[in-house]
matplotlib code that plots the C-alpha trace (Angstrom):
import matplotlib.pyplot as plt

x = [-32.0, -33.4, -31.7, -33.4, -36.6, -36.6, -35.6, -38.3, -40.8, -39.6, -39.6, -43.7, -44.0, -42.7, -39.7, -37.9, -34.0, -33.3, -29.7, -27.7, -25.3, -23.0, -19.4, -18.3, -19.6, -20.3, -18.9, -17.0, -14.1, -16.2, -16.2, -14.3, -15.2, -12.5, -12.3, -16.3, -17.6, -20.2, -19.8, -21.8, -21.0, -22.8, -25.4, -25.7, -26.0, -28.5, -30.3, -29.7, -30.8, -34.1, -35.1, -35.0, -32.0, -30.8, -27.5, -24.9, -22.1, -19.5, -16.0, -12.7, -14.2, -12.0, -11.9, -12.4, -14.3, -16.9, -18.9, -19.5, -21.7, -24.0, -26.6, -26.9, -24.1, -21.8, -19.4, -15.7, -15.0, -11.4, -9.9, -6.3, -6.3, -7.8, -4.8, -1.8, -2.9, -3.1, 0.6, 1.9, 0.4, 0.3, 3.5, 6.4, 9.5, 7.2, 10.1, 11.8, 9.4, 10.3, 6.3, 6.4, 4.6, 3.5, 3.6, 5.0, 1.6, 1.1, 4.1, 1.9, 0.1, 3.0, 4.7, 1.7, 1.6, 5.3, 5.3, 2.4, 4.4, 8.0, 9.4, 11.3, 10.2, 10.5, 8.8, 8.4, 9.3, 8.3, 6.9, 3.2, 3.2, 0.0, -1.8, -4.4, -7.2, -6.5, -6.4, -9.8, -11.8, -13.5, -11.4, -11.1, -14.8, -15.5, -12.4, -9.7, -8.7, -5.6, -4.6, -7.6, -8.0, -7.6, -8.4, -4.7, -6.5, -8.2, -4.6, -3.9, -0.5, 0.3, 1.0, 4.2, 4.9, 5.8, 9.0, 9.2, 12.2, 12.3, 10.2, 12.6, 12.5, 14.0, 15.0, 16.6, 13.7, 16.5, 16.0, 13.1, 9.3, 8.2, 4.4, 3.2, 1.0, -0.8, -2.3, -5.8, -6.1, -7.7, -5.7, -2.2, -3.2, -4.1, -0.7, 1.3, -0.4, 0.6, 4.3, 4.3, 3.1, 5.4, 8.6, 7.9, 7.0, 3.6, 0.6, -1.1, -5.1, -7.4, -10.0, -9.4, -9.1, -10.8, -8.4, -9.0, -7.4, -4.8, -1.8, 0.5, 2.3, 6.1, 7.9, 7.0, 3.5, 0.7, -2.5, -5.2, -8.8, -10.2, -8.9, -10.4, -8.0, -4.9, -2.6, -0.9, -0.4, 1.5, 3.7, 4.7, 5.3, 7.7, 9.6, 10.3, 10.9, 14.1, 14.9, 15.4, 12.0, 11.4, 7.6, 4.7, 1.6, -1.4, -3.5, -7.1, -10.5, -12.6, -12.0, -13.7, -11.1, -13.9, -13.3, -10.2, -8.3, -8.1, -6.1, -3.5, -3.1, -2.7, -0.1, 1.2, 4.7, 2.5, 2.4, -1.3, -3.7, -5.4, -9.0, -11.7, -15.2, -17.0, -17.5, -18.5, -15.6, -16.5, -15.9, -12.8, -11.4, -12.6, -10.6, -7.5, -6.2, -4.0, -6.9, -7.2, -9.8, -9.9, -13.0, -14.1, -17.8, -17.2, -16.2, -19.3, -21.4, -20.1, -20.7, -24.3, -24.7, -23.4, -25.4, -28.5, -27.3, -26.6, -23.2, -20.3, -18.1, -14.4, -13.9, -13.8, -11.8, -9.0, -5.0, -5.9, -3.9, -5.3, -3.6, -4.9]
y = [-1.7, -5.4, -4.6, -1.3, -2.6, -5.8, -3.3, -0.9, -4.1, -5.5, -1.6, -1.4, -4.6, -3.4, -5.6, -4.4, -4.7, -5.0, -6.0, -6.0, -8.1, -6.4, -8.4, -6.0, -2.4, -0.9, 2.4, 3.0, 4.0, 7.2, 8.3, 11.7, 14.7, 15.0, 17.9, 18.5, 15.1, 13.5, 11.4, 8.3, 6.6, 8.7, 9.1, 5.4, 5.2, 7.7, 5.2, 2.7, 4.4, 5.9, 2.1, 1.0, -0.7, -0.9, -2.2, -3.1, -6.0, -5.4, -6.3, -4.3, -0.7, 1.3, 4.1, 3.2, 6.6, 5.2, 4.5, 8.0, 8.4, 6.7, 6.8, 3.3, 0.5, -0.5, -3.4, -3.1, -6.2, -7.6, -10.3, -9.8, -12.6, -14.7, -13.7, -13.5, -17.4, -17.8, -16.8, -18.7, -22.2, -21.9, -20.2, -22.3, -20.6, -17.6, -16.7, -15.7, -12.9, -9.1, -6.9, -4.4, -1.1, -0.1, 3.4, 5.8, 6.2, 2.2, 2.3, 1.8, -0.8, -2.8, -1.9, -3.6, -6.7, -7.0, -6.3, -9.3, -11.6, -10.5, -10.0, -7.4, -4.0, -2.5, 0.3, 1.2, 4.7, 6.7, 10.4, 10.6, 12.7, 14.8, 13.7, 15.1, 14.1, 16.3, 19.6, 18.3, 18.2, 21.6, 23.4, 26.0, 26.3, 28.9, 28.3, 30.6, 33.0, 34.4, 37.6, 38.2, 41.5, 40.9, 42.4, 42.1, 41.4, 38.4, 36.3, 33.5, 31.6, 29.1, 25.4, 24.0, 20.9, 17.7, 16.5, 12.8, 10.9, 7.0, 4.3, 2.7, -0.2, 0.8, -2.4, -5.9, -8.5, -10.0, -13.6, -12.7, -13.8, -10.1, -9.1, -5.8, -3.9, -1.5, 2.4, 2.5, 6.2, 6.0, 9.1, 7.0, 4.0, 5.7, 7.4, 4.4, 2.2, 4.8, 5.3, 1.3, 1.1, 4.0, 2.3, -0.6, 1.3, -0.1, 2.1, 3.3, 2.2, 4.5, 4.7, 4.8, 1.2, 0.2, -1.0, -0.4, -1.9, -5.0, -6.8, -7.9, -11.1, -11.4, -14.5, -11.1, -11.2, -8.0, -6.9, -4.6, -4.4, -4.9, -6.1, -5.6, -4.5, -5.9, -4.0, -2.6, -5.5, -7.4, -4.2, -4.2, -8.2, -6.8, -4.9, -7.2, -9.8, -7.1, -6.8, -10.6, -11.4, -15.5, -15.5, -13.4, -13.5, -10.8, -11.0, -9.1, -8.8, -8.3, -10.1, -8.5, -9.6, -8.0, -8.0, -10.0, -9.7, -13.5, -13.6, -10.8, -12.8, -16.1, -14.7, -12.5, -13.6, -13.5, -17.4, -16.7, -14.5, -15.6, -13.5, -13.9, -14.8, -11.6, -11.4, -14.7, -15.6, -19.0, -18.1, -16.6, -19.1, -21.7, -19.1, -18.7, -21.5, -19.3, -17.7, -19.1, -18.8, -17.7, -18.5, -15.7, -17.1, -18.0, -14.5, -13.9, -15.8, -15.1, -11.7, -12.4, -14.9, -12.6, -9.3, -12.0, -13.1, -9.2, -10.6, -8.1, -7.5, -6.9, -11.2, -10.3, -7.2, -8.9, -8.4, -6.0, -2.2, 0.9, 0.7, -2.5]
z = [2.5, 3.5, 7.1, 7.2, 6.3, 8.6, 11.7, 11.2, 11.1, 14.3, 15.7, 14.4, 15.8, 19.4, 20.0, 23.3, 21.7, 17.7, 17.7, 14.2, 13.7, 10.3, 10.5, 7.1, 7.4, 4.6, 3.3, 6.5, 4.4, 3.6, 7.2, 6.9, 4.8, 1.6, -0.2, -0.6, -0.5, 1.8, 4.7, 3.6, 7.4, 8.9, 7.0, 7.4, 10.8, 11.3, 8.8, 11.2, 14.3, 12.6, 11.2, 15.0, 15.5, 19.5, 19.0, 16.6, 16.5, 13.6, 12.9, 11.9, 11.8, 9.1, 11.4, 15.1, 15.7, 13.3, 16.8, 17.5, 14.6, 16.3, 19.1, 20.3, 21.3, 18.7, 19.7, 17.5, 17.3, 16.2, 13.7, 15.4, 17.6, 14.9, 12.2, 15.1, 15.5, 12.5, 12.0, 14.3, 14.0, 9.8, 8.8, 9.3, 10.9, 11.6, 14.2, 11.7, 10.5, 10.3, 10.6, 8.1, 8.0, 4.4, 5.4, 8.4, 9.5, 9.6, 12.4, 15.3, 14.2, 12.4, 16.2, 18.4, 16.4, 16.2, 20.0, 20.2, 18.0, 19.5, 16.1, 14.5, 12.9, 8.9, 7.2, 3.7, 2.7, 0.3, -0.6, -1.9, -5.5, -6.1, -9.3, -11.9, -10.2, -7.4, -9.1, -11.0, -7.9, -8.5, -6.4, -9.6, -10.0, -11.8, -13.8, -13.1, -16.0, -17.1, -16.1, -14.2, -11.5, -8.3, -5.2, -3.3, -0.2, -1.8, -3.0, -1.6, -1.1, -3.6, -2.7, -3.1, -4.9, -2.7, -2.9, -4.4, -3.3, -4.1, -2.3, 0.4, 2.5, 6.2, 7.8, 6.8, 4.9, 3.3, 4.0, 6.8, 6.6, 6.1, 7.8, 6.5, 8.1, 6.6, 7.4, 8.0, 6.3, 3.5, 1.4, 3.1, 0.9, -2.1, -2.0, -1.0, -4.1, -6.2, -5.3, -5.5, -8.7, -10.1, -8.3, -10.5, -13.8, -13.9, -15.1, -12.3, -12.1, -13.7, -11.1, -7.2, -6.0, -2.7, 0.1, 4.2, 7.0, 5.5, 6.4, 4.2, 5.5, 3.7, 4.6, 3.7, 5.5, 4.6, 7.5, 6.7, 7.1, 3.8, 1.0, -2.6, -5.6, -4.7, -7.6, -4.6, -2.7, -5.5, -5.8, -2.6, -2.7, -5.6, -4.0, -0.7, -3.0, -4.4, -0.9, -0.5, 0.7, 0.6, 0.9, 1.0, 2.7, 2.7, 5.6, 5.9, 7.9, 4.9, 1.7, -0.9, -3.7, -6.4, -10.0, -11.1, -8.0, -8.0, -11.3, -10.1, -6.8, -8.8, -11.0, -8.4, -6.4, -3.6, -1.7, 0.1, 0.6, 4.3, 4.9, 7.5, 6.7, 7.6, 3.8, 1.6, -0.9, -1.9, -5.7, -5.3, -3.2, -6.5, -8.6, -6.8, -4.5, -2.8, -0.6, 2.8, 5.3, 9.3, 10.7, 13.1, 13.7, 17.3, 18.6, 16.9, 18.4, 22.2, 21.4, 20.7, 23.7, 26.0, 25.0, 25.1, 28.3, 29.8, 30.4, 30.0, 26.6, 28.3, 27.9, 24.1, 24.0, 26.4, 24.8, 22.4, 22.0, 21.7, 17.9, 16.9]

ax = plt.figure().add_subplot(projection="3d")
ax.plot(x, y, z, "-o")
ax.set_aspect("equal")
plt.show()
């Protein structure tokens, strides 16, 4: 709201450009209509636009079509380059890494750094299971009642259960620095955290836990965009520990890390959680040694100089894949 309302005083006061500079934007994870909800992205931008704003500078969109919600510039910037130098100048023996997918759908991405890095490739396996929440959607509103007439024209086929065979790991981490990187569908994650967390008999979380576009690093090594509850994250650094995992790092843009995500990580098999500081983590960081920071200001700041300057973007998008 402060960004809306400083916009739409430099727009009254007839500035000529109102560039915003956002390095976490919020509620892209909401960017797709589910079931009959809203798409809150959207609805943000068109905020955005109406408040004045010319131009926006971001970091790490959840979904890269995010930009076509709006009707000015918006510069996708990435951490990548950041984290891939990361891995190899702060992980010892990094050659010795295996990328991991979380997920089938994580394949690309796990496949362009691994390509980048010129390591190996493993994905995780496993069936998503439907669960209570989606048949409590309202999809049965009114409530459907027993032995109820029906037209025969009006029935419709019935949905088959999914079949739910066991989480497995497709490729060798035994011994390997493992790097997994992770889908950045929303639904994907969901499903994966909870195939995790049943593999290990844990209970699974009672409310939907905010994730978005992470990596975890195993020596096994984890990527993603955002990371915020990170139940699923010390699952999975569970089971590539089984599979003969020595270390494990989780990598992300965005380190949110809310609520008591510094415990789990603490107490967690998991050697370091390395984030960027799009998003301020100064108490978590007091909390939990085992965060690290990548400094992405100065991709920032060319970004600005050159938009300032008129100059041209391509410098900053230089090396990275359509998948990154």
């Amino acid at each position: 709201m402060e960004l809306l309302i400083m916009a739409y005083a430099l727009k009254t006061s007839c500035a000529r450009n109102i560039i915003g500079v956002i390095p976490y934007f919020p509620y892209s994870k909401q960017s797709k209509m589910r079931k009959r909800g809203s798409i809150v992205c959207k609805l943000l931008a068109s905020m955005l636009a109406k408040a004045g704003l010319t131009h926006i500078i971001t970091m790490d969109l959840h979904q890269k079509e995010i930009q076509g919600f709006f009707s000015f510039p918006v510069d996708n910037l990435r951490a990548s380059p950041f984290l891939l130098q990361y891995i190899q100048e702060e992980i010892p023996d990094y050659r010795n890494a295996v990328i991991v997918a979380k997920s089938p759908d994580a394949a690309k991405r796990a496949q362009s750094y691994a390509e980048r890095l010129r390591l190996g490739l493993a994905v995780i396996h496993g069936e998503a299971q439907c669960t209570e929440q989606d048949m409590d959607d309202g999809r049965h509103s009114p409530p459907m009642v027993k032995n109820a007439t029906v037209h025969p024209g009006l029935e419709l086929p019935l949905m088959m259960a999914k079949e739910k065979p066991p989480i497995t790991v497709v490729g060798d981490v035994g011994g390997r620095i493992a790097i997994i990187v992770m889908s950045t569908n929303t639904q994907q994650i969901q499903d994966t955290q909870r195939n995790l967390l049943k593999h290990l008999k844990e209970p699974q979380p009672t409310k939907q836990k905010k994730l978005a576009e992470l990596l975890i690093l195993a020596v096994p090594c984890c990527n993603d965009d955002i990371i915020d509850d990170v139940e699923s994250f010390v699952a999975a650094a569970e089971i590539l520990k089984e599979r003969g995992a020595y270390k494990i790092f989780v990598m992300a843009t965005h380190g949110l890390l809310s609520a008591d995500a510094p415990r789990l990580i603490e107490e967690s098999s998991i050697d370091e959680v390395v984030v960027t500081n799009t998003v301020p983590h100064e108490v978590q960081k007091l909390q939990c040694p085992k965060i690290k920071t990548v400094d992405i200001s100065l991709i920032l700041s060319e970004a600005i100089r050159r938009i300032h300057n008129g100059e041209s973007m391509a410098y900053l998008f230089r090396n990275i894949t359509v998948d990154d």
